[in-house]
C-alpha positions in Angstrom: -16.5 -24.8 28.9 -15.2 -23.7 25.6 -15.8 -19.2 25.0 -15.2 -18.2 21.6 -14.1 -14.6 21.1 -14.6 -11.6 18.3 -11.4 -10.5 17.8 -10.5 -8.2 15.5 -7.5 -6.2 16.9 -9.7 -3.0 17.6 -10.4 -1.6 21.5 -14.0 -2.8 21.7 -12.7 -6.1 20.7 -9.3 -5.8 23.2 -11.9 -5.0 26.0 -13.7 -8.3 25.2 -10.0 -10.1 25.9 -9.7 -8.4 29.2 -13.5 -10.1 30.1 -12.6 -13.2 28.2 -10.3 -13.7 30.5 -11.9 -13.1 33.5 -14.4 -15.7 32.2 -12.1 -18.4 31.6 -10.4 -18.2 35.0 -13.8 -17.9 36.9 -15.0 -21.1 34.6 -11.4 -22.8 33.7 -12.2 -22.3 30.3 -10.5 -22.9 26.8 -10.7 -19.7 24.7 -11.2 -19.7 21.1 -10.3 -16.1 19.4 -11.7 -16.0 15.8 -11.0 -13.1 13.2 -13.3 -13.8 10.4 -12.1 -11.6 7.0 -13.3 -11.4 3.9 -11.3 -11.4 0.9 -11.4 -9.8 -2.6 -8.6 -11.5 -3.6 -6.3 -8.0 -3.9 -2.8 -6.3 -2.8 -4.2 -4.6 0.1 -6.1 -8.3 1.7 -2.7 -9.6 1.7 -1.4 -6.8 4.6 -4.5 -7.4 6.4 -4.3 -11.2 6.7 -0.3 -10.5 7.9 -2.3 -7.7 10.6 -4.7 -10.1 11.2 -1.9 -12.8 12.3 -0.3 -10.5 14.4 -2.8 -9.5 16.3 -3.9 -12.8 16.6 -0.3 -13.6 18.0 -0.8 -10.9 20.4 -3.9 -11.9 21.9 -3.0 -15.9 22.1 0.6 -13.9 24.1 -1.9 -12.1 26.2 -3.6 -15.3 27.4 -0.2 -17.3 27.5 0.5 -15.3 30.2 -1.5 -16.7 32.4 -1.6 -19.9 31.9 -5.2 -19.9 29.7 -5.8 -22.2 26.8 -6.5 -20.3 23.7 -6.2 -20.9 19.8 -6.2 -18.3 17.6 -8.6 -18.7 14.2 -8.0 -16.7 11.4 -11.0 -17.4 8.8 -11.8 -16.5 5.3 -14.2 -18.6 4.0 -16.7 -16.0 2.2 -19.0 -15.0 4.7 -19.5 -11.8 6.6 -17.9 -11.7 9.9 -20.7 -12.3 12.1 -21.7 -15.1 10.1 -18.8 -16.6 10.3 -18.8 -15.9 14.1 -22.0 -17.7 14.3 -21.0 -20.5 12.3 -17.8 -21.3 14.3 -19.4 -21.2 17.3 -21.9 -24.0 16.3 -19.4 -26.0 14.8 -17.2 -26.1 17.7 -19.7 -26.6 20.6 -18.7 -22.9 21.8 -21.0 -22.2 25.0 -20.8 -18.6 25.2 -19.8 -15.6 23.0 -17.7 -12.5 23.6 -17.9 -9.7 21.2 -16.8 -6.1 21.9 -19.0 -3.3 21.0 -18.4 0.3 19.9 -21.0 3.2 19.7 -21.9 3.5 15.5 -24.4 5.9 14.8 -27.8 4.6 12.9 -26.1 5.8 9.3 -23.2 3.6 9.9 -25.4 0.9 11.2 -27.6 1.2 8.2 -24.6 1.1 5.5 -22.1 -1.2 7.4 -24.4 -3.2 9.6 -22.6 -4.7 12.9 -21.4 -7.8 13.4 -21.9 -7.1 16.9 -25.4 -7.0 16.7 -25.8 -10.0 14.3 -23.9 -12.3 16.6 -26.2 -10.9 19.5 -29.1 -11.4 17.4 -28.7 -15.2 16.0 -26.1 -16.9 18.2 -27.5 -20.4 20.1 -25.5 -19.9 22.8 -25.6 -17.0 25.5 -23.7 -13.5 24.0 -21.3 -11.1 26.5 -21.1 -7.5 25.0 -18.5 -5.8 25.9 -18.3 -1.8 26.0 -15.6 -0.3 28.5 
C-alpha cells in the first residue's frame, strides 16, 4: 500500500504525520510526503524551498524512527498545491490520501481556496482529513 501525505510543515499538516503513521504500521505501508510550491521565480521562494527541505528532512527523521518507508517530494512544477497533490497521487499509484485540515473562515476560503478541500473533492483514491 503506498499513502501519500500533504505536508507542508504547518500543525494541521504535522497532525496528518502522527495518523500517517499509524496508517502505515496498521497497513505496512510506504509513505510518500509531498510539499507542492509554487514559484515566482523571486528572493523570498528561494528561503521557502530551503524551509521546505527542512521540514521535509524532519518529517522523513520522524518516520525513520520507526522503521517506516518514506520519501520526501518537494515539487514545483506550476500548479497549485492541491493539484499537484492530485496529480502525484495518480502518477504514483498512491491508494489513499492524508491531508491535515485547519478551520478558515468562508472569506479565506473564498480568496485563498483550500487545498484541503480540493484534494477531498477530486482525488481517485480514498482522502483522511485530519483535524486534532
Amino acid at each position: 500500500m503506498k499513502i501519500l501525505v500533504g505536508y507542508d510543515g504547518t500543525v494541521p499538516s504535522q497532525d496528518a504525520l502522527v495518523i500517517a503513521k499509524m496508517h502505515a504500521q496498521a497497513f505496512q505501508a510506504e509513505l510518500e510526503i509531498v510539499t507542492s510550491m509554487v514559484s515566482t521565480h523571486s528572493q523570498e521562494d528561494i528561503a521557502s524551498v530551503e524551509q521546505a527541505k527542512n521540514q521535509l528532512k524532519d518529517a522523513k527523521n520522524f518516520f525513520d524512527q520507526f522503521g517506516i518507508p518514506c520519501n520526501t517530494h518537494l515539487l514545483i512544477r506550476g500548479y497549485s498545491p492541491g493539484e499537484d497533490i492530485i496529480k502525484f497521487a495518480e502518477e504514483n499509484e498512491v491508494n489513499e490520501i492524508i491531508v491535515g485540515v485547519e478551520k478558515k473562515s468562508k472569506m479565506e476560503k473564498l480568496v485563498m481556496g483550500s487545498t484541503a478541500q480540493y484534494v477531498i473533492l477530486k482525488a481517485s483514491c480514498p482522502v483522511v482529513s485530519v483535524k486534532l
